[in-house]
TIRO-2110 file (N, C-alpha, C; in Angstrom, 1 decimal):
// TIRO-2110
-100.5, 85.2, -44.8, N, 1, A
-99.4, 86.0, -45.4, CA, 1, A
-100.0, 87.3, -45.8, C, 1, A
-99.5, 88.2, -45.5, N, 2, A
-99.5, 90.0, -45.5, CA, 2, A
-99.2, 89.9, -47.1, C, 2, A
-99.7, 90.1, -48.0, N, 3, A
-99.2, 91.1, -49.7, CA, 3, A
-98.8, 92.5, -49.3, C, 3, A
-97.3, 93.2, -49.2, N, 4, A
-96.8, 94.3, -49.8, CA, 4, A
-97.8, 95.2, -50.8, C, 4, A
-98.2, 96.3, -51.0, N, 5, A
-98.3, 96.4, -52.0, CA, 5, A
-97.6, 98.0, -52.2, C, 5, A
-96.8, 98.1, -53.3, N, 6, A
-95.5, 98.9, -53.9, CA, 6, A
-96.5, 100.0, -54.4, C, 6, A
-95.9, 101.1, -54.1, N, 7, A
-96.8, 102.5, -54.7, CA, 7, A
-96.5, 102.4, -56.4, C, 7, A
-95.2, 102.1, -56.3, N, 8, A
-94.0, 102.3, -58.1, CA, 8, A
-94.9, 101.1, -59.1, C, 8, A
-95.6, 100.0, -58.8, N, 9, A
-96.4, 99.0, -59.8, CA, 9, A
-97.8, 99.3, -59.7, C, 9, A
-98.5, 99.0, -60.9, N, 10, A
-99.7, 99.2, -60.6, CA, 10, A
-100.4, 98.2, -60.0, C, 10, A
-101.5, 98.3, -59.2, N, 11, A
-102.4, 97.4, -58.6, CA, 11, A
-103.1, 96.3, -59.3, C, 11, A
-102.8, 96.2, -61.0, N, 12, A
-103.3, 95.1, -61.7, CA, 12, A
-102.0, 94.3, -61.7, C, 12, A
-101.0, 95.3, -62.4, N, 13, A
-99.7, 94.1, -62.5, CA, 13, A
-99.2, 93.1, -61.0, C, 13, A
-99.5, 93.9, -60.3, N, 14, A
-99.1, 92.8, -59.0, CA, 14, A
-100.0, 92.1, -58.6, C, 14, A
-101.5, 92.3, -58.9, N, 15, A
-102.2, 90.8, -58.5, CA, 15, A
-101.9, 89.9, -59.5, C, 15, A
-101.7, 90.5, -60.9, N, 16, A
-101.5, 89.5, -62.0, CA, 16, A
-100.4, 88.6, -61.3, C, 16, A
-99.3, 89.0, -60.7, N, 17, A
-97.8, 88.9, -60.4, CA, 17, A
-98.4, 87.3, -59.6, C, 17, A
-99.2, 87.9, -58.5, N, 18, A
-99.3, 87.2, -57.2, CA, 18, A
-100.3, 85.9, -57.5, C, 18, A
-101.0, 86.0, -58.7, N, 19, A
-101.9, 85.0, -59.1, CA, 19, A
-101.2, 84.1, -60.4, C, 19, A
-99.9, 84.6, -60.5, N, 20, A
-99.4, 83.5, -62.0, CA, 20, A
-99.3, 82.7, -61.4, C, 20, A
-98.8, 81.9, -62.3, N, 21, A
-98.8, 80.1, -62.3, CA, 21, A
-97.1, 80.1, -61.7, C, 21, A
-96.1, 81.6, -62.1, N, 22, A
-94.7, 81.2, -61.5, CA, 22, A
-94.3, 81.4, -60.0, C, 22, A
-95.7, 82.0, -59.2, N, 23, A
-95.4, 81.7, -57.8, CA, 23, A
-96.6, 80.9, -57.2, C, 23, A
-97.5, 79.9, -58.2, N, 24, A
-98.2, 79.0, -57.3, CA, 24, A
-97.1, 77.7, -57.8, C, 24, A
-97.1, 77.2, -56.5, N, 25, A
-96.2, 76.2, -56.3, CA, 25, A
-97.3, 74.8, -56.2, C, 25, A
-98.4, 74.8, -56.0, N, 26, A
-99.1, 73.8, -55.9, CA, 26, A
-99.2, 73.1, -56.8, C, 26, A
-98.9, 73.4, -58.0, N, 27, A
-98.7, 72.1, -59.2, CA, 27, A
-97.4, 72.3, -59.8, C, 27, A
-96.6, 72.4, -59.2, N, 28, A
-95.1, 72.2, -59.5, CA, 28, A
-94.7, 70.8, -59.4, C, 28, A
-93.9, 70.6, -60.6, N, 29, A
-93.7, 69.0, -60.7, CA, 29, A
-94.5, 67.7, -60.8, C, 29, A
-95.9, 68.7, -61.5, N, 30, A
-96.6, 67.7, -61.6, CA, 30, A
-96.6, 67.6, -63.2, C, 30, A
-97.4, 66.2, -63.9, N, 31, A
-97.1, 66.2, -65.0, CA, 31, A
-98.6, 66.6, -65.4, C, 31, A
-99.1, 66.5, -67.0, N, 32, A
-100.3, 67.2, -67.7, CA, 32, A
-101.6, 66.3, -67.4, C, 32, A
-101.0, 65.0, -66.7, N, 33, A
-102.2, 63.9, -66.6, CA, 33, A
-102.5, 63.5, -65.0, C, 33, A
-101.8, 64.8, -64.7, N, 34, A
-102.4, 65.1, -62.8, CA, 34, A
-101.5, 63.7, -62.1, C, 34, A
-100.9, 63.6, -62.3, N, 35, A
-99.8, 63.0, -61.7, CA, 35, A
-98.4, 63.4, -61.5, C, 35, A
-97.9, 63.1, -60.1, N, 36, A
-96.5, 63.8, -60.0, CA, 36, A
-95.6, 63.1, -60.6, C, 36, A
-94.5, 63.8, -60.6, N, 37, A
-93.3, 63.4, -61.5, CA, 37, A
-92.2, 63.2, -60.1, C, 37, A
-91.7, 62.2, -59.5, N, 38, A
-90.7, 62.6, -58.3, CA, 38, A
-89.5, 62.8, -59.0, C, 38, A
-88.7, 63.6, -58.4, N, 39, A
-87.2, 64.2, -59.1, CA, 39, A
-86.2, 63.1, -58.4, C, 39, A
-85.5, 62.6, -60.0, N, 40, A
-84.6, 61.2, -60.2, CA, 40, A
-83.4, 61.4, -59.7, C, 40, A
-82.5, 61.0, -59.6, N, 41, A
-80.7, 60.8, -59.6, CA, 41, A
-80.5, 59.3, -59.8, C, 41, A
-79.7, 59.4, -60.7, N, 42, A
-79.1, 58.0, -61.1, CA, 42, A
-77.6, 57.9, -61.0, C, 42, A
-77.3, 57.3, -60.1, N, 43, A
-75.5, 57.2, -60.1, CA, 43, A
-74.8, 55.8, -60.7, C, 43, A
-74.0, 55.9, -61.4, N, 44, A
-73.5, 54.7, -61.5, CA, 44, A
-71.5, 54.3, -61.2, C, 44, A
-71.3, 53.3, -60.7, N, 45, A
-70.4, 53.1, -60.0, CA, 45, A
-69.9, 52.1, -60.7, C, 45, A
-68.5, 51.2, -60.6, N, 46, A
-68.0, 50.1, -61.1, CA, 46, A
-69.0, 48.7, -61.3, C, 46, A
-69.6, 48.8, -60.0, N, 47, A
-70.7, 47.6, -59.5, CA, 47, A
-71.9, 47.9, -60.2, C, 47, A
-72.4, 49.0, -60.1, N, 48, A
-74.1, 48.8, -60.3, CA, 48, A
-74.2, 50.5, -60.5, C, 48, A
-75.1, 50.5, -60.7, N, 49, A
-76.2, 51.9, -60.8, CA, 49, A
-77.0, 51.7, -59.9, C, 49, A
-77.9, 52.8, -59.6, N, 50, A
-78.5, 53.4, -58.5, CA, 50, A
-79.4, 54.7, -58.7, C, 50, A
-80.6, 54.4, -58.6, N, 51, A
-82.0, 54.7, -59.1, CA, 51, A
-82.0, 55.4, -57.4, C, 51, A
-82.0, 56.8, -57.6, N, 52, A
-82.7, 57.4, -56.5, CA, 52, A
-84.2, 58.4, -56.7, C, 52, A
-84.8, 57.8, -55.7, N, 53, A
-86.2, 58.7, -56.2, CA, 53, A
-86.4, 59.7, -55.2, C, 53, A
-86.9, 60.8, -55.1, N, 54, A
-87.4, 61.8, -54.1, CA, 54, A
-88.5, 61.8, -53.9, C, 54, A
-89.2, 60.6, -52.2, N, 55, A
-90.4, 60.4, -52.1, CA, 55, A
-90.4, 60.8, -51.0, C, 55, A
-90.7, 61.5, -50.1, N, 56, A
-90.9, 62.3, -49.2, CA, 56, A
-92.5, 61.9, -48.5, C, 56, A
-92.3, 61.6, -47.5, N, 57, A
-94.0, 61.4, -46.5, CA, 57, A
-94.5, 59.9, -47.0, C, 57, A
-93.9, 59.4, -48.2, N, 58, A
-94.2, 58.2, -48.2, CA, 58, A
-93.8, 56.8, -47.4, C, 58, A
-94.2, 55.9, -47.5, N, 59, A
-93.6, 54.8, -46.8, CA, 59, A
-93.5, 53.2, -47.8, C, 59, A
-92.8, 52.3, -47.4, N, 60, A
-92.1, 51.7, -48.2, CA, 60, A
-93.2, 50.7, -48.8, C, 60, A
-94.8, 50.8, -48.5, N, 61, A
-95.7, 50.0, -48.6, CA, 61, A
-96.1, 50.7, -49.5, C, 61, A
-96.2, 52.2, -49.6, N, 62, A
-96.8, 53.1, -50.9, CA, 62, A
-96.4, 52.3, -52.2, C, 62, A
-94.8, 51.7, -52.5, N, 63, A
-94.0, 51.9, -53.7, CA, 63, A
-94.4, 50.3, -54.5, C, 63, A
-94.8, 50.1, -55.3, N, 64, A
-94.5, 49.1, -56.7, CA, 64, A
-93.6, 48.9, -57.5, C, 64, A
-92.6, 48.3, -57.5, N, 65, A
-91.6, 48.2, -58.0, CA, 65, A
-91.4, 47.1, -59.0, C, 65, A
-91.5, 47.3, -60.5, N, 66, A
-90.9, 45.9, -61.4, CA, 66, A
-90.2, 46.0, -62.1, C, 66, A
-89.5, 45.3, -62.7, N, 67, A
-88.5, 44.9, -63.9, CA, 67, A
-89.0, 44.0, -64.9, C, 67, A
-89.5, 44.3, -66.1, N, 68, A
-90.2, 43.3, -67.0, CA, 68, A
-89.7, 43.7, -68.5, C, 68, A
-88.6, 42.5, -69.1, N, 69, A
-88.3, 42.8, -70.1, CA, 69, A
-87.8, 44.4, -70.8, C, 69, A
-86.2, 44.4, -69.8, N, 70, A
-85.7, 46.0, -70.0, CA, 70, A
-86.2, 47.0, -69.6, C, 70, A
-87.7, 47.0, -69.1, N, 71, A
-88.2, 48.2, -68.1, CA, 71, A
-88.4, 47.9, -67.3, C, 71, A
-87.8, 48.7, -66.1, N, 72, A
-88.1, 49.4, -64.9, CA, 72, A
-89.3, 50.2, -64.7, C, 72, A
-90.4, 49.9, -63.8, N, 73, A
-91.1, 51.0, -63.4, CA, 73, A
-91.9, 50.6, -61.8, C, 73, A
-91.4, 52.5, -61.4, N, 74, A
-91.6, 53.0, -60.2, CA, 74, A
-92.8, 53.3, -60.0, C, 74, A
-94.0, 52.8, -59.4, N, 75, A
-95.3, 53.7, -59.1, CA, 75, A
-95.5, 53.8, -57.7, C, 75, A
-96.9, 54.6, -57.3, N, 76, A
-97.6, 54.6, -56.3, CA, 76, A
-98.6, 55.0, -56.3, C, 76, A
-99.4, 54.8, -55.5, N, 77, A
-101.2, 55.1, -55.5, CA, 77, A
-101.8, 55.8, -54.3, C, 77, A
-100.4, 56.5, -53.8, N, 78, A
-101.2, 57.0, -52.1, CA, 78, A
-101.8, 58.1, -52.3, C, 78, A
-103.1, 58.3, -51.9, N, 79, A
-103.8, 59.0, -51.8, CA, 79, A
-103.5, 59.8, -50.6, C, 79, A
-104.4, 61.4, -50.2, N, 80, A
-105.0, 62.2, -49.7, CA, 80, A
-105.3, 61.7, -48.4, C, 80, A
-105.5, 61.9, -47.4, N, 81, A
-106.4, 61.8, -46.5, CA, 81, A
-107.3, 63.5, -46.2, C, 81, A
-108.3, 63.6, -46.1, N, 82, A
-108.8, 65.3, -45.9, CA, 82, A
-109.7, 65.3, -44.7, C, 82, A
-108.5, 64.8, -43.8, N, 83, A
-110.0, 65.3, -42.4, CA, 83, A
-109.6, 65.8, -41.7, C, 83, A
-108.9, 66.6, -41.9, N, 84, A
-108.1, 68.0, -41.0, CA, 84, A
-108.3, 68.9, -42.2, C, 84, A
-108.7, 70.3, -41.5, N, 85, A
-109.2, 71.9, -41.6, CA, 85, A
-108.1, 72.3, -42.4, C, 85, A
-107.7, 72.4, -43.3, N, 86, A
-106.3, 73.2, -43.7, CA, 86, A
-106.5, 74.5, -44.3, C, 86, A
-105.6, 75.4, -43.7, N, 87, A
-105.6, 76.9, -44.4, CA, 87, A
-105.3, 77.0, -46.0, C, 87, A
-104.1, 75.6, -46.1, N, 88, A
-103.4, 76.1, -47.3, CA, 88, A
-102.5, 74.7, -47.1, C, 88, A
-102.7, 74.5, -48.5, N, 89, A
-102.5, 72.6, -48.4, CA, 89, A
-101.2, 72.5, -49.6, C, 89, A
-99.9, 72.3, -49.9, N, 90, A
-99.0, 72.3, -50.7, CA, 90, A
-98.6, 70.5, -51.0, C, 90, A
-98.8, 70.1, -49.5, N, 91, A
-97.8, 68.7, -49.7, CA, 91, A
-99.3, 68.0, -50.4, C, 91, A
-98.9, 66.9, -51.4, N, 92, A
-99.3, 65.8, -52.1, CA, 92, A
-98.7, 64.4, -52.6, C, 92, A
-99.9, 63.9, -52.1, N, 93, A
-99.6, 62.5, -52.4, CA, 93, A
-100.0, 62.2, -53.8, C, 93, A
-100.2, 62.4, -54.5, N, 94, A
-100.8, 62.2, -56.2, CA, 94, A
-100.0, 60.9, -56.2, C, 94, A
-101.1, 60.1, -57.5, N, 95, A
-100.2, 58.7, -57.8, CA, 95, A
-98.7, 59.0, -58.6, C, 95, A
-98.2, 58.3, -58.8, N, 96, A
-96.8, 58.5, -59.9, CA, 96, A
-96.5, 57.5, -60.6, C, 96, A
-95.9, 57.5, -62.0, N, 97, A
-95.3, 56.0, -62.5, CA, 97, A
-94.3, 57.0, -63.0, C, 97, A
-93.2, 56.2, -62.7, N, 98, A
-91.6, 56.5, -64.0, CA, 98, A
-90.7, 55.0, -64.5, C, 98, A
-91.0, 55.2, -65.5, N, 99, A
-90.1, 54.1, -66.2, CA, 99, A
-88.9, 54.4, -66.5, C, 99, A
-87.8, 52.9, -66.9, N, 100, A
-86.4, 53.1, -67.1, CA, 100, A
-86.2, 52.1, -68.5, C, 100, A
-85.9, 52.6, -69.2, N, 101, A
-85.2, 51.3, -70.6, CA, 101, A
-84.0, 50.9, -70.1, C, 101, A
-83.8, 49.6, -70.0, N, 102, A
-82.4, 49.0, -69.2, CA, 102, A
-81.8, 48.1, -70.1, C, 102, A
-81.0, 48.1, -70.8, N, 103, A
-80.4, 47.0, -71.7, CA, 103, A
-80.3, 45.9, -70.7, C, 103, A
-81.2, 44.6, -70.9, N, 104, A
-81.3, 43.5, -70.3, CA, 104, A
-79.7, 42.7, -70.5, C, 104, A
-78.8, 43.0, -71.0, N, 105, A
-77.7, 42.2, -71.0, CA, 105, A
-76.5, 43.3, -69.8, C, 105, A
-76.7, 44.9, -69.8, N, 106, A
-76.5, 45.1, -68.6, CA, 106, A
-76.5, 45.2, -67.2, C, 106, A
-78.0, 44.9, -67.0, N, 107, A
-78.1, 44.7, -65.6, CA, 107, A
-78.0, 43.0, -65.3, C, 107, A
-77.6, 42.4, -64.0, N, 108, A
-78.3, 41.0, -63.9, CA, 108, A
-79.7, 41.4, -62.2, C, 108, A
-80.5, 40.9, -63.6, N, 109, A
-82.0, 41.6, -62.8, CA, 109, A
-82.8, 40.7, -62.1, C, 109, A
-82.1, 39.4, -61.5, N, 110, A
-82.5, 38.6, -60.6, CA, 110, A
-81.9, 39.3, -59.0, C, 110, A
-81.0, 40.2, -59.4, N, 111, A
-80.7, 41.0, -58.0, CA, 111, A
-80.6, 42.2, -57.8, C, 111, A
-81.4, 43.0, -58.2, N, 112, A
-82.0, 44.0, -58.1, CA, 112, A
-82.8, 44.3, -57.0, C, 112, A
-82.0, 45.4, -55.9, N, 113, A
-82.6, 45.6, -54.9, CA, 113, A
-83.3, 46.9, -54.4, C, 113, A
-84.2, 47.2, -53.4, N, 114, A
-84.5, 48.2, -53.2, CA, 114, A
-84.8, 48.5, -51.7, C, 114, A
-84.8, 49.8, -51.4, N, 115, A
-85.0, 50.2, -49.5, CA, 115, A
-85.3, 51.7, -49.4, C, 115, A
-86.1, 52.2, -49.0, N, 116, A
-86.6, 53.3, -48.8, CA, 116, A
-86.0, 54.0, -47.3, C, 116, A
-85.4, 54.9, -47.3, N, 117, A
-84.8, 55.8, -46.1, CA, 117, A
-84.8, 57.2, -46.0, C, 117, A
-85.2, 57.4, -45.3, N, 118, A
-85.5, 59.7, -45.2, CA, 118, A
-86.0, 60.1, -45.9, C, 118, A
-87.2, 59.4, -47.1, N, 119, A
-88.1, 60.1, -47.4, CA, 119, A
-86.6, 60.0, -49.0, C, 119, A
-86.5, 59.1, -49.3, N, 120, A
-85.9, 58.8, -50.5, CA, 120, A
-85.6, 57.3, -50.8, C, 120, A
-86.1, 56.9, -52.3, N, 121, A
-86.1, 55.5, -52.7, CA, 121, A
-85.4, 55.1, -53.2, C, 121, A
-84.0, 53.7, -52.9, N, 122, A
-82.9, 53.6, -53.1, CA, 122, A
-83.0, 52.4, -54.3, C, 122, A
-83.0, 52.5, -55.9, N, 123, A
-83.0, 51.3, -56.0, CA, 123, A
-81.6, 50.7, -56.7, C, 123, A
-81.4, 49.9, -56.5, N, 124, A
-79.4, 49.3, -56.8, CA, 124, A
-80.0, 48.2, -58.1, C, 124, A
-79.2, 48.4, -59.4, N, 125, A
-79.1, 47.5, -60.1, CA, 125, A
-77.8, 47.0, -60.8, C, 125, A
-77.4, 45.8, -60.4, N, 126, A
-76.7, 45.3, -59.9, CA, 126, A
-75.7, 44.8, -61.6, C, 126, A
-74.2, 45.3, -61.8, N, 127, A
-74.6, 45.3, -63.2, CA, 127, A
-73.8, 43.5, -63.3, C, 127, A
-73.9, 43.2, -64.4, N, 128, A
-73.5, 41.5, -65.5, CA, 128, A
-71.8, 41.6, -64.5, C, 128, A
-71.4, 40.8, -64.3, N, 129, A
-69.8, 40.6, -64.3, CA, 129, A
-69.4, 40.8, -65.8, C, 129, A
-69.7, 40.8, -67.1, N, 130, A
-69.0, 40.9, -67.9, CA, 130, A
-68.9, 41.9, -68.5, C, 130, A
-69.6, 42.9, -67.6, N, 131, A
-69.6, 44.5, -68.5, CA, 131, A
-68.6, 45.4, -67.3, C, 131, A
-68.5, 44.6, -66.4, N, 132, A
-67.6, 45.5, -65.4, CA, 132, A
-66.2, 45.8, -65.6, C, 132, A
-66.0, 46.7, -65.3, N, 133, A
-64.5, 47.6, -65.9, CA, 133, A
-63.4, 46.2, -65.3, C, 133, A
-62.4, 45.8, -66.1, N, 134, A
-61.3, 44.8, -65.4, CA, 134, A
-60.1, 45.4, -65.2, C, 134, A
-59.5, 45.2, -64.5, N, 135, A
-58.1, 45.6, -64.7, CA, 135, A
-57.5, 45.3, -65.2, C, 135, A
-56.2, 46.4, -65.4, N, 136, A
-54.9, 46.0, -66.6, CA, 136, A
-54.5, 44.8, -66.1, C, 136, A
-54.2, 44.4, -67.5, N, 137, A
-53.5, 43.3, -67.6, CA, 137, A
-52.0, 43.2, -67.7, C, 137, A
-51.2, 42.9, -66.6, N, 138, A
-49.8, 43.1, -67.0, CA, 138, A
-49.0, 41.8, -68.3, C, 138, A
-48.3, 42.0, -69.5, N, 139, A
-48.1, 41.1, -70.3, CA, 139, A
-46.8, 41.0, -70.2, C, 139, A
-46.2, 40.2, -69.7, N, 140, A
-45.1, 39.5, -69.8, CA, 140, A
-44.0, 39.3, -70.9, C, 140, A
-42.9, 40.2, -70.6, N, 141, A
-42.2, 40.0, -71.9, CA, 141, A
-41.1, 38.9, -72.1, C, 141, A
-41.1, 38.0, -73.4, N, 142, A
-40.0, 36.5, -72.5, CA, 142, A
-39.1, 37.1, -73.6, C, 142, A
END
């Protein structure tokens, strides 16, 4: 990559520019204990909720998945491989964990499923029949 350099800034402020931390992207989204953080979406529906994770290059042997007394938690341990010459390295495998607090009387967590597709981890938790929305009740007038 070619650096510009602008007559109008001085030659300190734009290396400072070009060496901050807000245009290296190599530790973006990671957290203070060198571990990545993958970006969540959680949807929830009539049926269940839905734990989506953004795991990209991973595969479905990387992921650990448990439910143990109201927590949820997501990890992985894939490492690096470094035997190719790289100019300039962005993608990472760093380990991850993210936990979920799940009110155990909302989910029923004997069916709690999971499936990894395009580089995104799908997990479905399945909610109680007795917390699901019912429909009106029509009452009868005698």
């Amino acid at each position: 990559m070619t650096i510009a350099r602008f007559p109008f800034l001085p030659q300190t402020m734009l290396d400072h520019f070009w060496d901050n931390d807000l245009t290296d992207r190599s530790s973006a989204n990671y957290s203070r204990t060198n571990t990545s953080l993958p970006a969540v979406n959680i949807k929830e529906t009539e049926d269940d909720f839905t734990i989506e994770v953004a795991a990209p290059g991973m595969k479905k042997d990387d992921f650990e998945i448990n439910y143990d007394n109201g927590r949820l938690t997501i990890s992985s341990e894939r490492t690096e491989e470094d035997t190719d010459n790289y100019n300039r390295r962005e993608f990472s495998y760093q380990s991850f964990c993210r936990s979920f607090e799940i009110e155990d009387n909302v989910i029923n967590n004997e069916k709690i499923k999971a499936k990894y597709n395009d580089g995104i981890l799908y997990i479905t938790l399945p909610k109680r029949e007795e917390i699901k929305p019912k429909p009106a009740r029509q009452i009868a007038i005698s």
